[in-house]
N, CA, C and O atoms as CSV, one atom per row, in Angstrom:
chain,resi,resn,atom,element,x,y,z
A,1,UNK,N,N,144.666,-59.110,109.883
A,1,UNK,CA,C,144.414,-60.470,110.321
A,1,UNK,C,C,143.163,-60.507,111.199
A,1,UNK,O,O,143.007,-59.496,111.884
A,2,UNK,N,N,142.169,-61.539,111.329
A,2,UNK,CA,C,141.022,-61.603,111.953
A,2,UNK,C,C,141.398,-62.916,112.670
A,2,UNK,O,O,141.857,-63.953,112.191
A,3,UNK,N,N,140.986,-62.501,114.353
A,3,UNK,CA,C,140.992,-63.453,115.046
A,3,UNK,C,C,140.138,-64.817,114.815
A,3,UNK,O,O,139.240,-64.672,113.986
A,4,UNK,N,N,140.232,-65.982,115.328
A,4,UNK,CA,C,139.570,-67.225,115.412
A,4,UNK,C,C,138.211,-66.715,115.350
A,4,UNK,O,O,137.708,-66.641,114.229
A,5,UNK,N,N,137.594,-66.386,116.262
A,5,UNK,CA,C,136.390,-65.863,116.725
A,5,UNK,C,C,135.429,-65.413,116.187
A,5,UNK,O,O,134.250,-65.352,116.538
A,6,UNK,N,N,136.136,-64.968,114.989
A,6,UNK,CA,C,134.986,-64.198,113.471
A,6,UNK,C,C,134.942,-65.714,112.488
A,6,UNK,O,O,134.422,-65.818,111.376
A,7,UNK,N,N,135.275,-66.230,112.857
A,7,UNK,CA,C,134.850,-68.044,112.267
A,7,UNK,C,C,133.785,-68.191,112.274
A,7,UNK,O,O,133.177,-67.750,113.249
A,8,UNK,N,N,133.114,-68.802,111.323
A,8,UNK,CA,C,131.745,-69.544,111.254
A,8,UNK,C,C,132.024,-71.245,111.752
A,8,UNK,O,O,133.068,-71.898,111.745
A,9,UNK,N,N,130.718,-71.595,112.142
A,9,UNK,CA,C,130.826,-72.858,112.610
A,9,UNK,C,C,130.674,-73.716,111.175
A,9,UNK,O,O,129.671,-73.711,110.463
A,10,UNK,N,N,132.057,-74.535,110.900
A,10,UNK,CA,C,131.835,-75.063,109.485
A,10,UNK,C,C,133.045,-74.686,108.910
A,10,UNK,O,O,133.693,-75.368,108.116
A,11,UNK,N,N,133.361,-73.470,109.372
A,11,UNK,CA,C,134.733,-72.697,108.491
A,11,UNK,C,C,135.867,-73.148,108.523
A,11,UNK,O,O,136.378,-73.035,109.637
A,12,UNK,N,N,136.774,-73.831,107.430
A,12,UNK,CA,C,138.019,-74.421,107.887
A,12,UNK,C,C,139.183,-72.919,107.624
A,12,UNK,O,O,139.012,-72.291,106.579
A,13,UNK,N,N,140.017,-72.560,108.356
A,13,UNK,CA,C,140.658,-71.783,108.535
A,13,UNK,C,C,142.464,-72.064,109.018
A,13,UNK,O,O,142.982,-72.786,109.871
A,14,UNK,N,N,143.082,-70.995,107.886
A,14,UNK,CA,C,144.588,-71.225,108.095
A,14,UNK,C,C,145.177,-70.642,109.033
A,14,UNK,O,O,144.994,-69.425,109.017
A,15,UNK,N,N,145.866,-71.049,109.915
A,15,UNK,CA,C,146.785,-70.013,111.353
A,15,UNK,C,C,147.602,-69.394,110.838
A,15,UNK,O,O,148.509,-70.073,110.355
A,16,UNK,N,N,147.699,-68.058,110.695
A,16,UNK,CA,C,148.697,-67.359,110.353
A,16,UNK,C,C,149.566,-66.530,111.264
A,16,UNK,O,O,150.626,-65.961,111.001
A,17,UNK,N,N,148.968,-66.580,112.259
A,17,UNK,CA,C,149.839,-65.946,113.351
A,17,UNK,C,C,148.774,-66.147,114.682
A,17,UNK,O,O,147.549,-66.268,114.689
A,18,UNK,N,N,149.788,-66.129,115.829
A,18,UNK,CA,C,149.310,-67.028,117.457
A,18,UNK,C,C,149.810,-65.627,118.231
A,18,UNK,O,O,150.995,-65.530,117.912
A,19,UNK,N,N,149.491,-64.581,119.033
A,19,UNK,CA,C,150.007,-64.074,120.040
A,19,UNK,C,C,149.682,-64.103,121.113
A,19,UNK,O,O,148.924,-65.025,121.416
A,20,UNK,N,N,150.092,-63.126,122.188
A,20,UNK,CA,C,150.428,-63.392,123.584
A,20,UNK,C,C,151.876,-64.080,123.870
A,20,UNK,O,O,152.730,-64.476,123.078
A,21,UNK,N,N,151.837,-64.077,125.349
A,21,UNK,CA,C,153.194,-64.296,125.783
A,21,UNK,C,C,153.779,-65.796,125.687
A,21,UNK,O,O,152.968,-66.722,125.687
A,22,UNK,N,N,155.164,-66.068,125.604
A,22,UNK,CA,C,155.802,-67.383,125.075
A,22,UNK,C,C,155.127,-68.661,125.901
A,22,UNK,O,O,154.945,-69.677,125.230
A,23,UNK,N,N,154.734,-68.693,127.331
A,23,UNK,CA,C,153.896,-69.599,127.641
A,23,UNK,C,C,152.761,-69.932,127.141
A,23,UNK,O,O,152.417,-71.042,127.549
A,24,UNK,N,N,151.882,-69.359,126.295
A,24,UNK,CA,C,150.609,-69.143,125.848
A,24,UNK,C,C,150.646,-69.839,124.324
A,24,UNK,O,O,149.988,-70.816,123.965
A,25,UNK,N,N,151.591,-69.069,123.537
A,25,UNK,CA,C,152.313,-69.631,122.772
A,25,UNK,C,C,152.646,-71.369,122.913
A,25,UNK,O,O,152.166,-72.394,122.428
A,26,UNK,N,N,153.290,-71.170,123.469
A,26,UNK,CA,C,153.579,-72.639,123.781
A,26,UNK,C,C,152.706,-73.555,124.167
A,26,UNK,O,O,152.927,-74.705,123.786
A,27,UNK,N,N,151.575,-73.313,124.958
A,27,UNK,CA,C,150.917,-74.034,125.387
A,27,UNK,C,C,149.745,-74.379,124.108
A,27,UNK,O,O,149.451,-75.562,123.934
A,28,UNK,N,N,149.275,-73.605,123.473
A,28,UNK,CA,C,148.629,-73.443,121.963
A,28,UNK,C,C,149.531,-74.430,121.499
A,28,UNK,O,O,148.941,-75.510,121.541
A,29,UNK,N,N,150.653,-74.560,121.089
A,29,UNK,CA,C,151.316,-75.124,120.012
A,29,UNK,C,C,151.395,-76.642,120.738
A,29,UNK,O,O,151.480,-77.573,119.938
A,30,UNK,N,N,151.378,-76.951,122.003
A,30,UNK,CA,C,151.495,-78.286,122.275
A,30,UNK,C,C,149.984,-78.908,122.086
A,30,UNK,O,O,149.970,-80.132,122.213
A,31,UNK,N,N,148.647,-78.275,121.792
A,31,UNK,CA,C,147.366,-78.516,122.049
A,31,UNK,C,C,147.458,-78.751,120.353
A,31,UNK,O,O,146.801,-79.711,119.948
A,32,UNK,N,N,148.030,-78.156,119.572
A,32,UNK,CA,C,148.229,-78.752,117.982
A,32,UNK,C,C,148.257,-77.598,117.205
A,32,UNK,O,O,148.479,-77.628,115.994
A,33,UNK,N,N,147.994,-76.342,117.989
A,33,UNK,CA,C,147.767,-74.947,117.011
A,33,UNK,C,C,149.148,-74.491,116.602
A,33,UNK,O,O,149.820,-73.825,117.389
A,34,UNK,N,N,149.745,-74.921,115.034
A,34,UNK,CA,C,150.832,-74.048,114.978
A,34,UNK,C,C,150.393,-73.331,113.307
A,34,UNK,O,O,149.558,-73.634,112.455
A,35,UNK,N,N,151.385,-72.325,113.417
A,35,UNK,CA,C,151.345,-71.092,111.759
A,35,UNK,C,C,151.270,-72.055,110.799
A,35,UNK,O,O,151.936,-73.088,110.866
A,36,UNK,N,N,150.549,-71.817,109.947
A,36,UNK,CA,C,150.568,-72.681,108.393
A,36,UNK,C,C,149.350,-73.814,108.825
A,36,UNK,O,O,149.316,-74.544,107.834
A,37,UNK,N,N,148.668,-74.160,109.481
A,37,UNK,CA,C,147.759,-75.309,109.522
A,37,UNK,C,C,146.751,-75.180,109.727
A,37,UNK,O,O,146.402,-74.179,110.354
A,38,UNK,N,N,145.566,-76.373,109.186
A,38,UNK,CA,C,144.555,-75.496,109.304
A,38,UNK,C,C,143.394,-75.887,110.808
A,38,UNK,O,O,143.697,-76.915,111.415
A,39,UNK,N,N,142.564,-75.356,111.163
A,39,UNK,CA,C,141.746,-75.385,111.983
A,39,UNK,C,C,140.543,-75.391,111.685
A,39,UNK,O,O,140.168,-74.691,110.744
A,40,UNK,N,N,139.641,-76.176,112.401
A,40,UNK,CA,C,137.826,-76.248,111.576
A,40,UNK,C,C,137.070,-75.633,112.802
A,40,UNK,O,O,137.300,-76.182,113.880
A,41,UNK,N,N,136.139,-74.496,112.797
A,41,UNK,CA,C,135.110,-74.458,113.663
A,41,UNK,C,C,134.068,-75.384,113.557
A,41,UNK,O,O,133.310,-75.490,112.593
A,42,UNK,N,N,134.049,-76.308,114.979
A,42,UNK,CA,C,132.984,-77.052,115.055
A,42,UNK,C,C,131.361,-76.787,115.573
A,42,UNK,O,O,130.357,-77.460,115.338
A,43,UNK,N,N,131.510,-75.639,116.302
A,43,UNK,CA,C,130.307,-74.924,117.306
A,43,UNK,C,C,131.471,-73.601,117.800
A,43,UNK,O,O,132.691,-73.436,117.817
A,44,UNK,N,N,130.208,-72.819,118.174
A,44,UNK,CA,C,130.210,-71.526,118.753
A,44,UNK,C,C,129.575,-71.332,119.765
A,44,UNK,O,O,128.534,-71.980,119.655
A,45,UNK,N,N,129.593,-70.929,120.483
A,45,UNK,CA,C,128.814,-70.205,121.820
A,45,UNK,C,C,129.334,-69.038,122.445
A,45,UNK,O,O,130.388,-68.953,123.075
A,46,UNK,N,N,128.430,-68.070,122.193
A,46,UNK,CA,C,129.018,-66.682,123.181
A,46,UNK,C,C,130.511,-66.520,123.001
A,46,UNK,O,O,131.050,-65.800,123.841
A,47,UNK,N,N,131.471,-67.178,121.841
A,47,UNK,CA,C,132.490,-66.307,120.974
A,47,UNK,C,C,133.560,-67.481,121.955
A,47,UNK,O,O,134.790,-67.430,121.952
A,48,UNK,N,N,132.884,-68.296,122.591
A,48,UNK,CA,C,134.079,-70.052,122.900
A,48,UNK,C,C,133.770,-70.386,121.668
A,48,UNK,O,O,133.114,-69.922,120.735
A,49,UNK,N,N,134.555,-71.520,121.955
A,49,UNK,CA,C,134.899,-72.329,120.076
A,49,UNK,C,C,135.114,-73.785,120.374
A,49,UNK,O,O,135.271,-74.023,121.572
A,50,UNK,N,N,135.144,-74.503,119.805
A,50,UNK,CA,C,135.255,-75.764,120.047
A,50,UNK,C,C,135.621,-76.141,118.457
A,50,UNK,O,O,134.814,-76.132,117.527
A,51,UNK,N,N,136.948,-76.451,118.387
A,51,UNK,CA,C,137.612,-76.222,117.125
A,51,UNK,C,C,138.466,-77.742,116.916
A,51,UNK,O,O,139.186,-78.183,117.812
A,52,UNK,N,N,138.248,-78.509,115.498
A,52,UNK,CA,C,139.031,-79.680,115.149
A,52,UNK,C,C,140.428,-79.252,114.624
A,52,UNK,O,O,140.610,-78.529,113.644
A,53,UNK,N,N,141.327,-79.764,115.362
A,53,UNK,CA,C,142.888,-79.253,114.787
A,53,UNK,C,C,143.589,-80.726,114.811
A,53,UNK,O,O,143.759,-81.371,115.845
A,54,UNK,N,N,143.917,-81.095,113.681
A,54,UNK,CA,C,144.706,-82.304,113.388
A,54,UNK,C,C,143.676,-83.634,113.986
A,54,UNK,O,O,142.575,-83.392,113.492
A,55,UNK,N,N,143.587,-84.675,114.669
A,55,UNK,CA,C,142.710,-85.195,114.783
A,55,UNK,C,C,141.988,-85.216,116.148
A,55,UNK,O,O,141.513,-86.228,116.663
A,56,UNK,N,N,141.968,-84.169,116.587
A,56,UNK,CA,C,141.657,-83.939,118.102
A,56,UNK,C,C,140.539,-82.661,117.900
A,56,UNK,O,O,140.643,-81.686,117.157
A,57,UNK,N,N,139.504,-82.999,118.774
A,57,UNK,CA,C,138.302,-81.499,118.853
A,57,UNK,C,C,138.950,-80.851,120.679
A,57,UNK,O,O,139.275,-81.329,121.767
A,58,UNK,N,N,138.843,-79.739,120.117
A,58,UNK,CA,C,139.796,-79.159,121.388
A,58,UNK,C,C,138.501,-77.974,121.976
A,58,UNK,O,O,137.778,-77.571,121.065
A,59,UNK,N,N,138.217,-77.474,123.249
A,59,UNK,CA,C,137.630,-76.298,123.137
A,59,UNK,C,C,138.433,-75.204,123.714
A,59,UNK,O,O,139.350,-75.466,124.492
A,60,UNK,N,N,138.156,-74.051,123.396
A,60,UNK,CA,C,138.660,-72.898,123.737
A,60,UNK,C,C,138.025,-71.373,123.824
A,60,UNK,O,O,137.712,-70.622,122.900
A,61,UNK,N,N,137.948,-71.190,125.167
A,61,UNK,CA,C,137.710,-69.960,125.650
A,61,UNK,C,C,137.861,-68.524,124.566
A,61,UNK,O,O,138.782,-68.482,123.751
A,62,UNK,N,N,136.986,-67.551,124.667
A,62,UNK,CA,C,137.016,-66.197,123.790
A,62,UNK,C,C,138.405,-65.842,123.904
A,62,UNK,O,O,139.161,-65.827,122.933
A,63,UNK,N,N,138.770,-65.541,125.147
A,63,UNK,CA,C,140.357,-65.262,125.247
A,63,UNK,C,C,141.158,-65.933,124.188
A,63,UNK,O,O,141.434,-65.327,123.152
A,64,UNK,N,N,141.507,-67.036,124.378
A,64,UNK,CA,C,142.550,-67.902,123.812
A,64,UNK,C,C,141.952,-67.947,122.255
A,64,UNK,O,O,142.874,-67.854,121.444
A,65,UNK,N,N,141.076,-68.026,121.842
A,65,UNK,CA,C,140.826,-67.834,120.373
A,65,UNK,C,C,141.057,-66.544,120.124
A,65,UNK,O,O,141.538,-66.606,118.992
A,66,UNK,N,N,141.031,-65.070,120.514
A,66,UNK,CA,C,141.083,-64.520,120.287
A,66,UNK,C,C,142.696,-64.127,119.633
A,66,UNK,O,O,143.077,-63.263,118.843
A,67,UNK,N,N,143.411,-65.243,120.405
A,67,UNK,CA,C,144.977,-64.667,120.151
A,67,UNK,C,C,145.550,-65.333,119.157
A,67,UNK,O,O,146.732,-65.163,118.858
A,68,UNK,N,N,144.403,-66.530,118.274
A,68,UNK,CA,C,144.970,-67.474,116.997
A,68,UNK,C,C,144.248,-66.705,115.907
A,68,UNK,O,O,143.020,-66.646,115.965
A,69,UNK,N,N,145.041,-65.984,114.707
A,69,UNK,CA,C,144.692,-64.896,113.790
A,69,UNK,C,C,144.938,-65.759,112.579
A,69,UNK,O,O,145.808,-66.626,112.502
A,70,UNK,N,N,143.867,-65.343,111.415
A,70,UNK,CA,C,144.140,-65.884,110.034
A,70,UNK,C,C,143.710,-65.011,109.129
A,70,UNK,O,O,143.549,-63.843,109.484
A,71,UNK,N,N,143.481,-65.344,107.994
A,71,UNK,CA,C,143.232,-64.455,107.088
A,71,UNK,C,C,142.017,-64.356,106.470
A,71,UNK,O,O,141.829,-63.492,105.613
């Protein structure tokens, strides 16, 4: 599985798996990131992301992308 982060800006991408601990988890899944759906890279910078998930542009830190994996 390859993290968020190896995304191109443009790339629509499926969540196949979210880790880290159940708060993290959770907090991802209330922001719209859950398994099976997809996610669009909108921009990149220095491996942040700023990503469209359902109808909301969300941004997110290297960390936290790092822990949403697809294929």
């Amino acid at each position: 599985m390859i993290p968020l982060t190896a995304a191109k800006a443009g790339e629509t991408v499926t969540i196949k798996k979210i880790t880290g601990r159940d708060e993290l988890r959770r907090h991802l899944a209330e922001m719209g990131f859950v398994v099976d759906d997809d996610v669009t890279v909108v921009n990149e910078m220095a491996g942040n992301l700023i990503v469209q998930v359902k109808d909301s542009r969300v941004a997110l830190n290297k960390d936290m992308a790092n822990r949403i994996l697809f294929n």
